[in-house]
C-alpha positions as CSV (number, residue, x, y, z in Angstrom):
1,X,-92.0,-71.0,-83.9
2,X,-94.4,-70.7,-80.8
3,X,-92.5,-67.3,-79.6
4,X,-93.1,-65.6,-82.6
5,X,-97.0,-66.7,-82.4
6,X,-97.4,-65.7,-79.0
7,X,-95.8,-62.4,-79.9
8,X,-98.7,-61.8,-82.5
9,X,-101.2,-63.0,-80.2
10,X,-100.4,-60.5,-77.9
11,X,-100.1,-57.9,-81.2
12,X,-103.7,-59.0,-82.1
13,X,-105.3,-58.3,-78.7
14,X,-103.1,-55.2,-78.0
15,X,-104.8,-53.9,-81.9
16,X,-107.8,-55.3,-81.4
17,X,-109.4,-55.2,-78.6
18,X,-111.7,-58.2,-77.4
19,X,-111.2,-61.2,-79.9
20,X,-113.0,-64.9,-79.7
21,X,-110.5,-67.8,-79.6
22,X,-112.2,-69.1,-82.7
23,X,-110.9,-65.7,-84.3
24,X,-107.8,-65.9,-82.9
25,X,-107.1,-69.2,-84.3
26,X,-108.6,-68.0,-87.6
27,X,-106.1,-65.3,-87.7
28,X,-102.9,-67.4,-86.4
29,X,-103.7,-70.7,-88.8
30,X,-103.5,-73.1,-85.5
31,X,-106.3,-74.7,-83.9
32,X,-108.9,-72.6,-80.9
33,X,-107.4,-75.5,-78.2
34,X,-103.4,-74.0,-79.1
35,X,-104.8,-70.6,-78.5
36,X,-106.3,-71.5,-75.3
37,X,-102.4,-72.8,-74.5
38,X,-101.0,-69.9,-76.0
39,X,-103.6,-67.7,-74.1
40,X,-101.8,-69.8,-70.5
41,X,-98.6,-69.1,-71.7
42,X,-98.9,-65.5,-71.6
43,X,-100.8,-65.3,-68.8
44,X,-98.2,-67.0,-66.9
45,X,-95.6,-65.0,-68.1
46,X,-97.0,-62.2,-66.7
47,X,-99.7,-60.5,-69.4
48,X,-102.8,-59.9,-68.1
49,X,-104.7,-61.4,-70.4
50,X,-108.7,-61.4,-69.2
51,X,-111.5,-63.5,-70.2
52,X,-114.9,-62.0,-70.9
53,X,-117.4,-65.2,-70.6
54,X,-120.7,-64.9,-72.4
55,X,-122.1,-64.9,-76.1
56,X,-120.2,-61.5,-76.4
57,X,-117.5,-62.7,-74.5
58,X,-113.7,-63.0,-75.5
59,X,-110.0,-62.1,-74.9
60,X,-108.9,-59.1,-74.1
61,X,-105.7,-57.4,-72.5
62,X,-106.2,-55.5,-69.1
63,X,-106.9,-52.0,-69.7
64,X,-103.4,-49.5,-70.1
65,X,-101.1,-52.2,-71.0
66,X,-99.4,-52.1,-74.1
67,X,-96.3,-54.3,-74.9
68,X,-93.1,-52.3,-76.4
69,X,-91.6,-55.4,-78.2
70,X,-92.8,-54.6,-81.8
71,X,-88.8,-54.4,-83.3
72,X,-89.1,-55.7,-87.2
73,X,-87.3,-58.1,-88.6
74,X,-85.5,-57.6,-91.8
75,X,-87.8,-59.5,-93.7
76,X,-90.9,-58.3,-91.7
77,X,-89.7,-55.0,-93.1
78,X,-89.0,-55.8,-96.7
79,X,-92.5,-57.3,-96.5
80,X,-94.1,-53.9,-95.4
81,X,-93.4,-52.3,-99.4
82,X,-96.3,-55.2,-100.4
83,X,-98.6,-54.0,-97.4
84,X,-101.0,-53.2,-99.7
85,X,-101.2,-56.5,-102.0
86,X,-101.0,-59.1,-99.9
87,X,-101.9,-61.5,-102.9
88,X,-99.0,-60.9,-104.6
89,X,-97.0,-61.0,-101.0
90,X,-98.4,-64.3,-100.1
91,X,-97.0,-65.5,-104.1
92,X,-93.9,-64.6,-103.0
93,X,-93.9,-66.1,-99.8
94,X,-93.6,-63.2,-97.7
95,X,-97.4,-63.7,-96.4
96,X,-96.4,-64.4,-92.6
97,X,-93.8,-61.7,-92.5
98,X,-96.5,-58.9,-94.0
99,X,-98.9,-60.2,-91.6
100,X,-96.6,-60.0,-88.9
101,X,-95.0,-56.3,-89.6
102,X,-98.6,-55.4,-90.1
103,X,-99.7,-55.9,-86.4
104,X,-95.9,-54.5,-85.2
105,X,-96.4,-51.3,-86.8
106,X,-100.2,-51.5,-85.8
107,X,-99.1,-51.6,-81.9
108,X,-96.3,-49.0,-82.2
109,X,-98.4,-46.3,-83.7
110,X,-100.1,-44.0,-81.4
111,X,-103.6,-44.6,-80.4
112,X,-105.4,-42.2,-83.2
113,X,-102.9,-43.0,-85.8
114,X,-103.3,-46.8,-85.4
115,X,-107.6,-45.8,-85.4
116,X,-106.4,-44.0,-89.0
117,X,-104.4,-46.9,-90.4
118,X,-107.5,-49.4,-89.0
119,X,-109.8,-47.3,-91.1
120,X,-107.8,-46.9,-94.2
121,X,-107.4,-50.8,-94.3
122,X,-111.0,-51.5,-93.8
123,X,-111.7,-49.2,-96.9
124,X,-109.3,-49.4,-99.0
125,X,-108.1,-52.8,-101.1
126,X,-105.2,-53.3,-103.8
127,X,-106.0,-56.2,-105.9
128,X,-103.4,-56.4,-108.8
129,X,-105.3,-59.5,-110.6
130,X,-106.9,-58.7,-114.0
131,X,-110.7,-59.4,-114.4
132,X,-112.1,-62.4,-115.9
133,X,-108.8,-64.4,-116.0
134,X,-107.2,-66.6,-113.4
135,X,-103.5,-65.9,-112.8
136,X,-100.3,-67.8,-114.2
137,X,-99.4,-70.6,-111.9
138,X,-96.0,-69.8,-110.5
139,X,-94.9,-72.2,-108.7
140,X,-90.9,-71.4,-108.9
141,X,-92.1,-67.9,-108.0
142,X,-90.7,-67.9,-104.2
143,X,-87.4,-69.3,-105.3
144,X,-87.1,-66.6,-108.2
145,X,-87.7,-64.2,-105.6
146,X,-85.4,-65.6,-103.1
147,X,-82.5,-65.2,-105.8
148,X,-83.3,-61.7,-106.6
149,X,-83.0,-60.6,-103.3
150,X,-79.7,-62.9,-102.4
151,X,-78.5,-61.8,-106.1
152,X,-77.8,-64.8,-107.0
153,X,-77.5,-66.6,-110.4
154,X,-80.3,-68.4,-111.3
155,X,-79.9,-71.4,-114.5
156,X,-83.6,-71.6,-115.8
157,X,-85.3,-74.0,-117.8
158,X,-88.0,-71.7,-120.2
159,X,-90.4,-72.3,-122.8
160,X,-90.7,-70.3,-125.3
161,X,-93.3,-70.4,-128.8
162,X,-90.3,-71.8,-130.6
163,X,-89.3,-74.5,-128.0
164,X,-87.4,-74.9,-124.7
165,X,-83.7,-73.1,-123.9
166,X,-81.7,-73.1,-120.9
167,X,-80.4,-69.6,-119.5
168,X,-78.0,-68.3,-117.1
169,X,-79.4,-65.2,-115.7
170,X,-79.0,-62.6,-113.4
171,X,-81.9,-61.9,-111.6
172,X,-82.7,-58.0,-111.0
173,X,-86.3,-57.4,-110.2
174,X,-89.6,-58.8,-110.1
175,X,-92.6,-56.7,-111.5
176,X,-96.4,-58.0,-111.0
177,X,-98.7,-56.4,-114.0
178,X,-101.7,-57.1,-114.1
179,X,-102.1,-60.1,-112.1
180,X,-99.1,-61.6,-114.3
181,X,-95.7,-62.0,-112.8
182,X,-92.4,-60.7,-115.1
183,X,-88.7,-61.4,-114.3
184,X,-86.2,-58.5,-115.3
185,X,-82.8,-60.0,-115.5
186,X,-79.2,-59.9,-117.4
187,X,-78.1,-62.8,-119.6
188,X,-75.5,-64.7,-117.7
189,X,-72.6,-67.2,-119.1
190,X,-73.8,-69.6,-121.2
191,X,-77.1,-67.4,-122.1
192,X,-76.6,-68.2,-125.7
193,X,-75.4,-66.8,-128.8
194,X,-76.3,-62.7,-129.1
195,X,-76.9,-61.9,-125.8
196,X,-74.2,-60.0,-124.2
197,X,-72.8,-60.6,-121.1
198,X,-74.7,-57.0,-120.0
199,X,-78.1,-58.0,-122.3
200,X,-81.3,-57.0,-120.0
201,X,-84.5,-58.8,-120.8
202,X,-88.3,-59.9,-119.6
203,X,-89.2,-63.2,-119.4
204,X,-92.8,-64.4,-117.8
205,X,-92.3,-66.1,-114.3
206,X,-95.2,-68.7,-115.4
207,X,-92.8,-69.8,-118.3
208,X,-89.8,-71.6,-116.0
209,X,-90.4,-74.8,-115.8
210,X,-87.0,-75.4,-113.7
211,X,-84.9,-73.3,-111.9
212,X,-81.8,-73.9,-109.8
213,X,-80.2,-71.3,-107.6
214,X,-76.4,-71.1,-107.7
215,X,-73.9,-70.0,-105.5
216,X,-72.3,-67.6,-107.0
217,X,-73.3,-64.0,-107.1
218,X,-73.5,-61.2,-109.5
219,X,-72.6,-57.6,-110.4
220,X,-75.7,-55.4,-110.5
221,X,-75.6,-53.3,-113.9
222,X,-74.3,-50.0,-113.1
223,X,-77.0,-47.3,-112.5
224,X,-79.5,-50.0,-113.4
225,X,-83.2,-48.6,-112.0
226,X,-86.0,-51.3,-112.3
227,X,-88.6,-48.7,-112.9
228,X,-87.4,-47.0,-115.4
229,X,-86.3,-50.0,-117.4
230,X,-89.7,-51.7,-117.0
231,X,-91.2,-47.9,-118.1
232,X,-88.9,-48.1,-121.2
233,X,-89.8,-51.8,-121.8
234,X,-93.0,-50.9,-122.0
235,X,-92.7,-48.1,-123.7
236,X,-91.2,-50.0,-126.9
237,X,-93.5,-53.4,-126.6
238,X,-96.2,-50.6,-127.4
239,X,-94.7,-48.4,-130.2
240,X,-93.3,-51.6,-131.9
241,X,-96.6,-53.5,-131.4
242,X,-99.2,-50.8,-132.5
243,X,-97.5,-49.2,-135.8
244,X,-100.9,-49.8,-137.8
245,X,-103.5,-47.1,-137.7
246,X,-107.3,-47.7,-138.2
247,X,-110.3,-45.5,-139.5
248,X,-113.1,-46.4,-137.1
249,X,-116.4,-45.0,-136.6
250,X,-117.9,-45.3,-133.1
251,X,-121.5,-45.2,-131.4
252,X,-122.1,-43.7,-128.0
253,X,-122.1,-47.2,-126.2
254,X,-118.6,-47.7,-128.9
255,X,-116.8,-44.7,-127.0
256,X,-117.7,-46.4,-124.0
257,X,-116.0,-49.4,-124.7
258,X,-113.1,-48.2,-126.7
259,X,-110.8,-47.5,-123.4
260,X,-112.3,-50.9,-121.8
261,X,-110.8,-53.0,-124.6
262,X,-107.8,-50.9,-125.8
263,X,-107.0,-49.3,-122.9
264,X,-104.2,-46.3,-123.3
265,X,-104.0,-46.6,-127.2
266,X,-108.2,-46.3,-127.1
267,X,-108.1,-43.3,-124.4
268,X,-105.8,-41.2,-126.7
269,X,-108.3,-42.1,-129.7
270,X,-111.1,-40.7,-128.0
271,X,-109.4,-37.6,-127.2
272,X,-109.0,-36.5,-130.9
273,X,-112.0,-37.9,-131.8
274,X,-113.9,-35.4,-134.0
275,X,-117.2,-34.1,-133.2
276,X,-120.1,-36.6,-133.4
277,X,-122.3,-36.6,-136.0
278,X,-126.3,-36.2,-135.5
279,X,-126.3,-40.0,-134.5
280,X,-123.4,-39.5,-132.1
281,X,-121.1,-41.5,-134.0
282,X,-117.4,-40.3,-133.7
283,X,-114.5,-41.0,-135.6
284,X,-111.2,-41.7,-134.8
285,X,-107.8,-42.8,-135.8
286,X,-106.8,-45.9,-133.4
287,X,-103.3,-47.7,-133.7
288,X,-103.8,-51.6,-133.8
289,X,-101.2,-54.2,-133.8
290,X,-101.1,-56.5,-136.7
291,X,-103.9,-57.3,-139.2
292,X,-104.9,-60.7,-137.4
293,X,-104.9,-59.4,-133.7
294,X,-106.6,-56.2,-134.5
295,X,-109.4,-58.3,-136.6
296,X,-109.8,-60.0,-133.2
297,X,-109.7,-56.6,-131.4
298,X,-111.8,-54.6,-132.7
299,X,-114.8,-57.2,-133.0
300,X,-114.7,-57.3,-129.4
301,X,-116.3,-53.7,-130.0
302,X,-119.5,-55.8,-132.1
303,X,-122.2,-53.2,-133.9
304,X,-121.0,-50.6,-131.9
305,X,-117.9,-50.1,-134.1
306,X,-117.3,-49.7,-138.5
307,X,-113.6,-49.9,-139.7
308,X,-113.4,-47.0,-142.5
309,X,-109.9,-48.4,-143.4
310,X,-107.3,-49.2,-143.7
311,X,-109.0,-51.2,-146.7
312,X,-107.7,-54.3,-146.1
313,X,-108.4,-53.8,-142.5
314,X,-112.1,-53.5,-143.5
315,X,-112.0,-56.1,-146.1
316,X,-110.2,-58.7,-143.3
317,X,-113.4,-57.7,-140.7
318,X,-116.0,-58.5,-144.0
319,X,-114.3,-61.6,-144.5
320,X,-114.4,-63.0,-140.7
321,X,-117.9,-61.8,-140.1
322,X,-119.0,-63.6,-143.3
323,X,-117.6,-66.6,-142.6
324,X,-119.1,-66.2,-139.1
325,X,-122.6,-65.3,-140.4
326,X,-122.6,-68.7,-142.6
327,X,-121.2,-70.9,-139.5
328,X,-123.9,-69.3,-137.3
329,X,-126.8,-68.9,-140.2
C-alpha cells in the first residue's frame, strides 16, 4: 500500500540522513522514478523533504524535524523477536513487517540510543544457516507459520523413510536449528493409530509436501513451554542416539577437530582426555551413535584419529579403509 511506503520513506530519511533515490528504491523494492513520486507526495503533504543536487547529493529531511507516527503494528511487533535473523524472518514471511518495525523503533529511540542500535547492527550479524549446506526448501513454511500463530489445525501431507501419511496436527511452535526448520505440534483426530489425542512430536518443515489449514481451532496443552520441550527433545535424540562409547587416540591437529565434527559429545571428550603422551596424542572415551554412522564419523577425523575399540569398532574402520585403499590403489 503506498501509505505504508511513504511512511518508511520518511522513516529512512528521518534514520538516515541524506540518501540517493537509487538507494531509496533499493531499500523500498520499487523503482528510483516511484521514489521521485513518493518524494512529491510528501513534500506536498507538508514534509520538508530537501534535495542536495551534485555527485554527493541526495534526500534529506530539513534539519529538527522528526515525525511522531512510528505506532507498530501487531505483526510489525511480533516481527521485532526475529530482529536479529532476518533470513529466517523473511522464510516466514514476516520480512516487510521486520523491516518496517525496524525503522519505527529506529525513529522513536532518542538520538544516542538510535546512534547505539545503528552501531550494534552494522557489527553484529545472526546467521542461523549451517556451513557448507544449502537449507531445506520450505515452501509451505509461511502457511505453517500462519496456523501456529492463528492456532489452527493443520491436515499435512508428510514423507517419511517408510512412506507417505496424512496427519491432523495441532500446530504449537516453530524452531529454526541450524539453518533447518522443525514443527512442534500435537497429534490431532485422525493422527493414526498410537498417538494420543495429547501426543507432542517434531516433524521437519522441508518434509510436508501438502498442507491445508482448517478452521477449526485448538486447545493449547496445558502448561506446554516450547523451550523446554524442544530442550527435552533434544535432550533424548542425544542420549538415545549416542549409547556406544569409543577408545580413540588423538593428534594435536585431532583435538582440534574433535569439537568441529562432534560438536557437544566431542567437547566433553576432550575435557577428560588424559594427559598427552610425548607425541601429544590424547585419549579419550567419545560416545558414537551406531556402528555404521560412527564408521562414517570418525573418518571425517582421517590420520589424525586411531579407534582403540570397541573391537568391532576398529575392526569396522580396518575394513572400510581397506576396501577404500584397493578402490583408490
Amino acid at each position: 500500500m503506498r501509505a505504508d511506503r511513504l511512511l518508511s520513506l520518511l522513516l529512512l530519511l528521518q534514520n538516515r540522513g541524506l540518501t540517493t533515490a537509487p538507494e531509496l528504491a533499493a531499500e523500498l523494492e520499487v523503482s528510483v522514478r516511484t521514489v521521485y513520486r513518493d518524494i512529491d507526495a510528501l513534500s506536498a503533504s507538508g514534509v520538508p523533504v530537501l534535495a542536495d543536487r551534485g555527485p554527493a547529493g541526495g534526500y534529506r529531511l530539513a534539519d529538527g524535524y522528526r515525525t511522531r507516527l512510528t505506532g507498530l503494528t501487531d505483526a510489525e511487533a511480533g516481527s521485532l523477536f526475529l530482529a536479529g535473523a532476518p533470513g529466517p524472518a523473511q522464510d516466514l514471511g514476516l520480512g516487510a513487517d521486520l523491516a518496517a518495525a525496524q525503522l519505527k523503533l529506529q525513529a522513536a529511540l532518542p538520538g544516542r540510543l538510535a546512534g547505539r542500535a545503528r552501531r550494534i547492527q552494522e557489527r553484529f550479524h545472526l546467521d542461523a544457516t549451517a556451513w557448507f549446506r544449502d537449507a531445506d526448501p520450505v515452501p509451505h513454511l509461511a502457511r505453517i507459520a500462519r496456523a501456529v500463530w492463528d492456532q489452527r489445525v493443520l491436515h499435512a501431507r508428510y514423507h517419511r523413510p517408510r512412506g507417505e501419511v496424512r496427519r491432523a496436527l495441532h500446530p504449537l511452535g516453530l524452531v529454526l536449528k541450524g539453518g533447518i526448520w522443525y514443527l512442534v505440534a500435537g497429534a490431532g483426530a485422525g493422527a493414526g493409530a498410537g498417538a494420543g489425542a495429547d501426543a507432542v512430536r517434531t516433524y521437519r518443515v522441508a518434509r510436508f509436501l501438502e498442507v491445508d489449514t482448517a478452521e477449526d481451532g485448538f486447545e493449547r496443552p496445558a502448561g506446554f513451554e516450547l523451550a523446554a520441550y524442544w530442550q527435552e527433545s533434544t535432550d533424548r535424540l542425544d542420549a538415545a542416539l549416542r549409547r556406544r562409547t569409543a577408545q580413540v587416540r588423538l593428534s594435536p591437529r585431532g583435538r582440534q577437530l574433535l569439537p568441529m565434527q562432534f560438536g557437544a559429545a566431542g567437547t566433553r571428550a576432550l575435557a577428560d582426555a588424559g594427559p598427552p603422551d610425548a607425541d601429544g596424542w590424547v585419549r579419550i572415551s567419545l560416545a558414537v551413535e551406531s556402528e555404521t554412522l560412527a564408521v562414517g564419523d570418525l573418518l571425517r577425523l582421517g590420520a589424525e584419529a586411531e579407534v582403540l575399540g570397541p573391537p568391532e569398532l576398529r575392526r569396522a574402520l580396518a575394513e572400510t579403509v581397506a576396501t577404500l585403499a584397493g578402490r583408490y590403489g
